[in-house]
C-alpha positions in Angstrom: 151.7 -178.7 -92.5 152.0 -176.7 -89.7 155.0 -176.3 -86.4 155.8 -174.3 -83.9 159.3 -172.6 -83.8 160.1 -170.3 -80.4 163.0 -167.7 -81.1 165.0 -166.3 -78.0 165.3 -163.3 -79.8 163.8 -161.8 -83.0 166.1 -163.0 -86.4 166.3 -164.4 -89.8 167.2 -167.8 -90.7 168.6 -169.4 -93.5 166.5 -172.2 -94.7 167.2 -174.5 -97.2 164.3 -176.4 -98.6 163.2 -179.2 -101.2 160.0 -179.8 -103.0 158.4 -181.1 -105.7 155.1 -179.5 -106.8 154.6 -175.9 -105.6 155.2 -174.6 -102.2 153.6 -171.5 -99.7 155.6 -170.8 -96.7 153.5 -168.8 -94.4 155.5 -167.6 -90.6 152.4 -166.0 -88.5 149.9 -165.4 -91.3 152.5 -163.7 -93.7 153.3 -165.4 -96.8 157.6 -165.3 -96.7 158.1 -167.6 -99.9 156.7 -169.5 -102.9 158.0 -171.2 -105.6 157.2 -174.2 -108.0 159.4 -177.1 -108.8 157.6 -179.2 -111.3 159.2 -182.4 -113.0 157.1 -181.6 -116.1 157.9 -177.8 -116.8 161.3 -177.2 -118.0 160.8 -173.3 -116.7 160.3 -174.5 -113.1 161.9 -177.8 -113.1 164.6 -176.8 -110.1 167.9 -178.9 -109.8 168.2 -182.1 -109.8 166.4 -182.7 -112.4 162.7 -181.9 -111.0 163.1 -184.1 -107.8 163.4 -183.1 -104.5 166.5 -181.7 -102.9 167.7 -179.5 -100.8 169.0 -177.5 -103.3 165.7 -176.5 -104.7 165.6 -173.5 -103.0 166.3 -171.1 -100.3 165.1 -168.1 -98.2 165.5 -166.1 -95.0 163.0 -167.1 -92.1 162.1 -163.8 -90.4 160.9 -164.9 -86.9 160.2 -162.7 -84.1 160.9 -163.1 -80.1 159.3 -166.0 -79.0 156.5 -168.5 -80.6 156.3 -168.2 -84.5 153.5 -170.2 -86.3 154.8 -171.7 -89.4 152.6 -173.4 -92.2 153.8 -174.8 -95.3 151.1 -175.6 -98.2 152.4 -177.7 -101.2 150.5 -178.6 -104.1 151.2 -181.5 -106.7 149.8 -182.3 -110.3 152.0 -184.9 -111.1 152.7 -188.7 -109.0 152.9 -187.1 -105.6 154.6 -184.9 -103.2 157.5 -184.3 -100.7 159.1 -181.6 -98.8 162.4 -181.3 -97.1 162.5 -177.9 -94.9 166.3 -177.4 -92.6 167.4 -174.5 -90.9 170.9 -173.7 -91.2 171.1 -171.9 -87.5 169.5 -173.8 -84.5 170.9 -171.3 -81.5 168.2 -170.3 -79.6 165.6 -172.2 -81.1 162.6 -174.7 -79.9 160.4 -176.6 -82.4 157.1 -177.5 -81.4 158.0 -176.5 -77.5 158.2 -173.5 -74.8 
């Protein structure tokens, strides 16, 4: 998946994310976080229980003045996939816009 996110200034942003599977966060071509969450695997199995939540993880979004490409690549080996991906901070911020 890939978005868009313009920053008035340069900054870091709380994010709170959910996933099941494993997840790659890329912002401009630099990875800034990866985990695994998987239902199967009690050593990466994140609360609740495997599924997906936003309180499987969380990071700081380094963006820089102005448009930041972000990609997110998940991966699944078990009955599917989702992701849930929220910014804690809005101020200043366009997705997907100038």
């Amino acid at each position: 998946m890939k978005t868009t996110i313009h920053s008035s200034k340069g900054q870091s942003i709380n994010v709170k994310l959910g996933w099941v599977g494993e997840v790659w966060i890329y912002v401009n071509g630099k990875l800034v976080y990866s985990d695994k969450n998987q239902y199967w695997d009690a050593k990466t199995k994140k609360a609740p229980d495997g599924r997906c939540s936003l309180m499987n993880g969380s990071f700081l979004l380094p963006l820089e003045v102005g448009d930041n490409d972000v990609v997110v690549a998940l991966a699944n080996h078990f009955y599917g996939w989702a992701f849930i991906f929220r910014l804690d901070e809005i101020t200043g911020i366009r997705i997907n816009g100038k």
